[in-house]
C-alpha positions as CSV (number, residue, x, y, z in Angstrom):
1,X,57.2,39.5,8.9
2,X,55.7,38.6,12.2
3,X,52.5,39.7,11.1
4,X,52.8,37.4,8.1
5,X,53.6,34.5,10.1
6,X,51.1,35.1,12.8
7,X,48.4,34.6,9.5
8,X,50.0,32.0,8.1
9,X,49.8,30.3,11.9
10,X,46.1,31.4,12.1
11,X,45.1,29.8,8.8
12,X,46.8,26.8,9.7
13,X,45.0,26.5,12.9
14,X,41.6,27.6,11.3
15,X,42.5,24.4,8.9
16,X,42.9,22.2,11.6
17,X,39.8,23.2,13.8
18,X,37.9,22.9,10.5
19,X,38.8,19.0,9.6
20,X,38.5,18.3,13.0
21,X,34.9,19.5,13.4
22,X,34.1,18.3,10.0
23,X,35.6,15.0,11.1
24,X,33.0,15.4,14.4
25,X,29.8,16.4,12.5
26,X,30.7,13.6,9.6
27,X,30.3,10.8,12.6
28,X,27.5,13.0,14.5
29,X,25.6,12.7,10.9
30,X,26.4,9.0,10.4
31,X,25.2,8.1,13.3
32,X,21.9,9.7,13.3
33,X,21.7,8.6,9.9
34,X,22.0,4.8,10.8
35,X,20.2,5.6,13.9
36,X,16.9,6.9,12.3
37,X,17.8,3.5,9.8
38,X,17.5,1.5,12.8
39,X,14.3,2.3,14.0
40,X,12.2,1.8,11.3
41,X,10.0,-0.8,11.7
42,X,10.5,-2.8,8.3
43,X,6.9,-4.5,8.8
44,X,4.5,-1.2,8.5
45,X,5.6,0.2,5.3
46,X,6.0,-3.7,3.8
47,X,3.1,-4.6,1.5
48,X,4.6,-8.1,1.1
49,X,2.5,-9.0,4.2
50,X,-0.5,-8.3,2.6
51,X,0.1,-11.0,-1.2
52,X,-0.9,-13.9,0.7
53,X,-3.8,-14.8,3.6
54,X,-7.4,-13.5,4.4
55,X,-8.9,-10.1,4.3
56,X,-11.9,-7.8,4.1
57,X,-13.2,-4.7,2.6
58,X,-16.6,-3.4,4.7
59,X,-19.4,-3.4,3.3
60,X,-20.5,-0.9,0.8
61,X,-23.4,0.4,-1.4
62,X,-25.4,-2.3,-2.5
63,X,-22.8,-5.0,-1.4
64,X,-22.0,-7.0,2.2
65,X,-18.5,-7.2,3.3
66,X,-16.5,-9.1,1.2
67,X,-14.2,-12.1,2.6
68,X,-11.2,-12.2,0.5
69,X,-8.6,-15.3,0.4
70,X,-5.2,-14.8,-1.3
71,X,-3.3,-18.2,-1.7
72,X,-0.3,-18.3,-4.6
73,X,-2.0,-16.1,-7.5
74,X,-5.4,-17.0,-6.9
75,X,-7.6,-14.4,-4.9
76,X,-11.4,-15.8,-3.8
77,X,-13.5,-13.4,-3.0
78,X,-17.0,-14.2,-1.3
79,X,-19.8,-11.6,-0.9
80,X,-23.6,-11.0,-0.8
81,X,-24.8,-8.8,-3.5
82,X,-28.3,-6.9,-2.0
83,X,-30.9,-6.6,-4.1
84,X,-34.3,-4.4,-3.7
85,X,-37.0,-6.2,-4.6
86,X,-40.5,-3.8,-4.9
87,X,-44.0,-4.8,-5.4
88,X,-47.3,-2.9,-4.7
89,X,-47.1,-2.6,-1.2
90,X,-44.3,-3.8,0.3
91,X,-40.0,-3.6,-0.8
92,X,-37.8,-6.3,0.2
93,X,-34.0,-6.9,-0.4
94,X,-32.8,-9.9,-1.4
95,X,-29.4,-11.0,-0.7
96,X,-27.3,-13.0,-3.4
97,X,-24.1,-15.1,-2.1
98,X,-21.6,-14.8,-4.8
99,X,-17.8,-16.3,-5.0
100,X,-16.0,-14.6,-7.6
101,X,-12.0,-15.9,-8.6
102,X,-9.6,-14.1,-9.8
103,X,-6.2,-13.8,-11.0
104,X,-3.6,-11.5,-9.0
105,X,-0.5,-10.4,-10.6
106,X,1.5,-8.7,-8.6
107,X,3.7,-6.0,-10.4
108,X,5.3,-4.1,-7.8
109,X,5.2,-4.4,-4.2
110,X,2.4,-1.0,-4.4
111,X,0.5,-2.6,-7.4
112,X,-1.3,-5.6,-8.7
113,X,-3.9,-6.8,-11.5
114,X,-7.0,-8.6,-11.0
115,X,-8.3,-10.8,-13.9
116,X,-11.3,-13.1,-13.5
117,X,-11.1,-16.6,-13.6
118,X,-14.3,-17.4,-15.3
119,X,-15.9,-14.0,-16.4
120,X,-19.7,-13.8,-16.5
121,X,-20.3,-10.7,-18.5
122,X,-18.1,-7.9,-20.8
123,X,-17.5,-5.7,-17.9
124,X,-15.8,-9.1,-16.1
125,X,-13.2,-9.2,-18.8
126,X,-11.5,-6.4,-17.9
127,X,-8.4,-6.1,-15.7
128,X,-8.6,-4.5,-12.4
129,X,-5.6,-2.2,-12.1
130,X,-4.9,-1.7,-8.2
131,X,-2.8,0.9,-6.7
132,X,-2.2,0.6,-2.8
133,X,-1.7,3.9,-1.5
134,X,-1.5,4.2,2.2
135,X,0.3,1.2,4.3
136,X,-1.1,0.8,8.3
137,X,-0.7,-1.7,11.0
138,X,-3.3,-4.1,9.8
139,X,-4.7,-2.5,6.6
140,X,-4.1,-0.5,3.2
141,X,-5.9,1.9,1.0
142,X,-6.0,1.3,-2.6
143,X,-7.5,3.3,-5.7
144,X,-8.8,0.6,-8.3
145,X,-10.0,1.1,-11.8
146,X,-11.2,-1.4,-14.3
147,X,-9.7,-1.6,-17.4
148,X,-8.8,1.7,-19.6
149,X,-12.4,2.7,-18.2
150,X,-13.5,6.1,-16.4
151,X,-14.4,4.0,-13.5
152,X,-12.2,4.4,-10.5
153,X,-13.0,3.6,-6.4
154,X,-11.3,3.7,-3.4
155,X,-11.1,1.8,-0.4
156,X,-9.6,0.0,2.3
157,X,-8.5,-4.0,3.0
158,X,-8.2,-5.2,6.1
159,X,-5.8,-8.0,7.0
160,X,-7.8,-10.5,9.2
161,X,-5.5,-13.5,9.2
């Protein structure tokens, strides 16, 4: 019998140590929890900074950089286009100022469509689908691809103002 209640007395106080230290890692967890909550700086993974104001993408194969405005769902983008220009004994390029507008239709925070305003050829008829991908200080990465084409690029956008 005193065997019996020395168990019973053990469980009892095997229960108790247990909901206390339950009780004791449940706060412990919570407050790491809210913690690690607390330190996350809200602005570098928010891509709501970069819907409206001015950025650029570096120049690229055949291209300049490219100045682009964002204001309400316009997005103007300004760029040179290069051109090579051969004759007999000499080969020139020849740089072409272009302003291109388009539409921008945001449909989540990680993804938006580009339509142009005023297209000049088939190929400009198509929607850009853009995907951003990677979120820094100033900057994003995005995979493009126009229309239900093959075509697909990558790149970056930096914020400039």
């Amino acid at each position: 019998m005193i065997k019996t209640e020395k168990k019973i007395e053990k469980k009892e106080v095997s229960k108790f140590i247990f909901k206390r230290n339950k009780g004791i890692l449940l706060s412990l967890f919570s407050c790491l929890f809210f913690l690690i909550l607390a330190s996350c700086k809200a602005e570098k993974g928010d891509p709501d900074r970069f819907k409206q104001g001015v950025f650029e993408i570096p120049a690229g194969d055949g291209y300049s950089k490219t100045k682009i405005t964002r204001i309400d769902s316009l997005q103007i983008e300004e760029y040179d286009k290069i051109v090579s220009i051969s004759t007999d004994s000499l080969t020139t390029e020849k740089r072409i100022k272009h302003i291109d507008t388009l539409y921008i239709k945001w449909k989540s925070n990680f993804f938006y469509s580009l339509k142009m305003k005023s297209p000049k050829k088939q190929l400009d008829k198509d929607a850009i689908y853009v995907q951003i991908t990677k979120i820094k200080d100033s900057s994003y990465d995005f995979s493009a691809k126009i229309g239900f084409s093959k075509f697909l690029t990558d790149g970056t956008i930096y914020k400039i103002k």
